[in-house]
N, CA and C atoms as an extended XYZ file, in Angstrom:
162
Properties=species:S:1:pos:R:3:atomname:S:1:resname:S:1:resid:I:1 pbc="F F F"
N       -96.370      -61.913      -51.340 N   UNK     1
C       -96.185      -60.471      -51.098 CA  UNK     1
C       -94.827      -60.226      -50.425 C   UNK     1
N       -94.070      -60.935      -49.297 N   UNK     2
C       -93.040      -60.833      -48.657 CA  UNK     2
C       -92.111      -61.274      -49.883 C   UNK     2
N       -92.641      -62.129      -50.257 N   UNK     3
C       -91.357      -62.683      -51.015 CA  UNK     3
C       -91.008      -61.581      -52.209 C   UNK     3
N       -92.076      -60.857      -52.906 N   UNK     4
C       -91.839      -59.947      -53.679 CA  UNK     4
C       -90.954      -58.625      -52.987 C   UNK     4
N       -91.961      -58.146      -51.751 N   UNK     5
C       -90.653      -57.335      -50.991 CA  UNK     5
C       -89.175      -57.447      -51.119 C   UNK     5
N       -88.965      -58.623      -50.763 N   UNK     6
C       -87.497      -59.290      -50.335 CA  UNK     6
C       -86.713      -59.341      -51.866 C   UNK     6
N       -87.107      -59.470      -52.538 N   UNK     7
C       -87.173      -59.519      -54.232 CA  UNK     7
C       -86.449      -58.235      -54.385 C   UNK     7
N       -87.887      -57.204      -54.385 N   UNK     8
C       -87.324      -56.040      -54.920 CA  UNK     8
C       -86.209      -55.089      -53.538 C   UNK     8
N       -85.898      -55.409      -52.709 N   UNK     9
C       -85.497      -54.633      -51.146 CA  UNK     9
C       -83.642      -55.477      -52.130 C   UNK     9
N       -83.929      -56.720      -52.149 N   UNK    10
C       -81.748      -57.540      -52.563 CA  UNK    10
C       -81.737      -56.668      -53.981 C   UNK    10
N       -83.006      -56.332      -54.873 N   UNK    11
C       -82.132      -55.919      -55.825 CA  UNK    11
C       -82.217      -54.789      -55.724 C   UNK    11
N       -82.362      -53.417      -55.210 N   UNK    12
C       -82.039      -51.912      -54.584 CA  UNK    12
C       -80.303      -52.243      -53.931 C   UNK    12
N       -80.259      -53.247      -53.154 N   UNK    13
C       -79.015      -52.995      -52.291 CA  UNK    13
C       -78.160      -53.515      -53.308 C   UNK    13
N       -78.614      -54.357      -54.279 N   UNK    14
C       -77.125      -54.654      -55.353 CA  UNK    14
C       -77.116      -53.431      -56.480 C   UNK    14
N       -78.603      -53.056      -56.796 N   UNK    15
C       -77.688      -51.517      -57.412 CA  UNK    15
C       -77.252      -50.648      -56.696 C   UNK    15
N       -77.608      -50.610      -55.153 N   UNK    16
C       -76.715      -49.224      -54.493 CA  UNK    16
C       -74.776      -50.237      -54.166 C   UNK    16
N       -74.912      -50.901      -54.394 N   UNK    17
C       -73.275      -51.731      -54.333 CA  UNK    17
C       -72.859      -51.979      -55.589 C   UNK    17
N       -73.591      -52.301      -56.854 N   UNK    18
C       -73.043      -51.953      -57.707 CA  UNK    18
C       -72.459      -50.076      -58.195 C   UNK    18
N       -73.781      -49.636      -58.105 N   UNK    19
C       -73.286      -47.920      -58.670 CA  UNK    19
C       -72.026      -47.881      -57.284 C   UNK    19
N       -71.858      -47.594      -56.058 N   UNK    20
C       -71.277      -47.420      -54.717 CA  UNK    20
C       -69.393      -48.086      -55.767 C   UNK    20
N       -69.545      -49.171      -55.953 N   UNK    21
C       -68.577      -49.668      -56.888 CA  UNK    21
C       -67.945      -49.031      -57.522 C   UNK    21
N       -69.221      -48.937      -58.649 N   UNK    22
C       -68.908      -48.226      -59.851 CA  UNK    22
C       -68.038      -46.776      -59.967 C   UNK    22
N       -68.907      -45.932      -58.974 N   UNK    23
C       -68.138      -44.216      -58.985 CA  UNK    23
C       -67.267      -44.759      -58.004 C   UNK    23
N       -66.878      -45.704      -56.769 N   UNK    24
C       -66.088      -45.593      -56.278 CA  UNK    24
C       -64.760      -46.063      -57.239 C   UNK    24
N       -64.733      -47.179      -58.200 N   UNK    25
C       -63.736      -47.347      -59.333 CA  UNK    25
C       -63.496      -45.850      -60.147 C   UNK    25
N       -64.020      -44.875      -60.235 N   UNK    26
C       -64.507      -43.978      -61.478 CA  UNK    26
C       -63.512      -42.848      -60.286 C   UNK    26
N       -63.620      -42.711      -59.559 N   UNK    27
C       -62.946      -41.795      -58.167 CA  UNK    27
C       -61.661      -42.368      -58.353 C   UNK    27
N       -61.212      -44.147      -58.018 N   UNK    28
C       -60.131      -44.286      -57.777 CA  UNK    28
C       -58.993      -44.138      -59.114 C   UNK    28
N       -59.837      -44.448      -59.993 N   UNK    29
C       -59.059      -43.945      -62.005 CA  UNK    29
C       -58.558      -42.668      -61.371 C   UNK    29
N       -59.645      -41.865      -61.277 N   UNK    30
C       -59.180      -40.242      -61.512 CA  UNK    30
C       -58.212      -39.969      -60.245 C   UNK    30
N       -58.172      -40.678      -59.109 N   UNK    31
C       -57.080      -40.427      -58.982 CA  UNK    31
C       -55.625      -40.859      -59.070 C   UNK    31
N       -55.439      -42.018      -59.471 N   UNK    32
C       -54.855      -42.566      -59.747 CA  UNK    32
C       -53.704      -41.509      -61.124 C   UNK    32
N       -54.668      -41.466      -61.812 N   UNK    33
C       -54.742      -40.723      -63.286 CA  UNK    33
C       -53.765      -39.445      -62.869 C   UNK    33
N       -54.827      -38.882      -62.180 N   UNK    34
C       -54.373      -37.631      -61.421 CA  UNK    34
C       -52.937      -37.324      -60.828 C   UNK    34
N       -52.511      -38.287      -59.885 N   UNK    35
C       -51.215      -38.280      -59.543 CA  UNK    35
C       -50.162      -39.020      -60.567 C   UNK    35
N       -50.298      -39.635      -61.259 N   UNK    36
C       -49.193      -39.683      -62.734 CA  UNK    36
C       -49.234      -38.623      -63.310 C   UNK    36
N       -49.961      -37.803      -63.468 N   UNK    37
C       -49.876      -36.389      -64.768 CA  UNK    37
C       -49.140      -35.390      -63.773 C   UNK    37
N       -49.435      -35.349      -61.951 N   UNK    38
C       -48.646      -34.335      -61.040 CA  UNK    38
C       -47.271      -35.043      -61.023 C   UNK    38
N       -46.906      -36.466      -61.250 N   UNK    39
C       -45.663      -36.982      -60.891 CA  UNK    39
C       -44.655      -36.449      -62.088 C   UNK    39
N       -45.987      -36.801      -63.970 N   UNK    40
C       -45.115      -36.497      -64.937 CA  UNK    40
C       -44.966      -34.802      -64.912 C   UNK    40
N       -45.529      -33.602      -64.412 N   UNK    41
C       -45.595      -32.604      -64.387 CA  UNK    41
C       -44.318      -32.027      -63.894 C   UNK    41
N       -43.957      -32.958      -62.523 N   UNK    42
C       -43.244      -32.437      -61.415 CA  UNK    42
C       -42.034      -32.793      -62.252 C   UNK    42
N       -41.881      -33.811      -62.603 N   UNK    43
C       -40.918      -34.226      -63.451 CA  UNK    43
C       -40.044      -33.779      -64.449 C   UNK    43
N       -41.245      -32.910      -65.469 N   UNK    44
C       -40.765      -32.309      -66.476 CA  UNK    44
C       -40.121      -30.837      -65.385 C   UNK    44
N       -40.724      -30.459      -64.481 N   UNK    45
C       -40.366      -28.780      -63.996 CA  UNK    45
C       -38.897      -29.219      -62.861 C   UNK    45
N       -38.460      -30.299      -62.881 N   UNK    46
C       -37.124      -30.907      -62.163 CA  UNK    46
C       -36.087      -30.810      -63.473 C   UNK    46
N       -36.615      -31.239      -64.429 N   UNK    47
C       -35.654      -31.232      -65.417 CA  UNK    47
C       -35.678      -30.273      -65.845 C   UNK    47
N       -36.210      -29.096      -66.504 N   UNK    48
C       -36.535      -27.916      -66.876 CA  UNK    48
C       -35.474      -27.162      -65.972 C   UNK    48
N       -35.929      -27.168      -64.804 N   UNK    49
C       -35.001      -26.752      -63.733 CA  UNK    49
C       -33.273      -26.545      -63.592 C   UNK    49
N       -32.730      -28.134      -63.459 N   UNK    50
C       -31.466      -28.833      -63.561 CA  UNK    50
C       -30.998      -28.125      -65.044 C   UNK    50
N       -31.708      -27.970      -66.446 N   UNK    51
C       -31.546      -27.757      -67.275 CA  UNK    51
C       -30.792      -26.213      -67.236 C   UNK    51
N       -31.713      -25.617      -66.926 N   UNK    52
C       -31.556      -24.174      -66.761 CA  UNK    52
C       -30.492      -24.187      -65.686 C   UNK    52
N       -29.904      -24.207      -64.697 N   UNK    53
C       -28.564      -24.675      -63.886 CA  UNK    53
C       -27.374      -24.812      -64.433 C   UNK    53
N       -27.268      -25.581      -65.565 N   UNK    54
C       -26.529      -26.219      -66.136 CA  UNK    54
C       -25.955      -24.939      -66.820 C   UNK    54
């Protein structure tokens, strides 16, 4: 009976550390993601900019 406890109690804490993982990878993409599209954004409205200057 304990041993079944102990059984099912390690595999709850490896799916809450796997999923915990998982969206925490799924969070760090999007932001990751996120700040390349504001870097390429900022980028294009610098040149756009300089352009129009010129």
């Amino acid at each position: 009976m304990l041993k079944k406890y102990d059984y099912l109690s390690s595999l709850k804490r490896f799916k809450n550390t796997f999923t915990g993982f998982f969206f925490g990878g799924i969070i760090s993409m999007a932001l990751i993601l996120g700040f390349i599209l504001s870097e390429l954004v900022f980028y294009d409205l610098v040149k756009s900019k300089n352009k129009n200057n010129e």
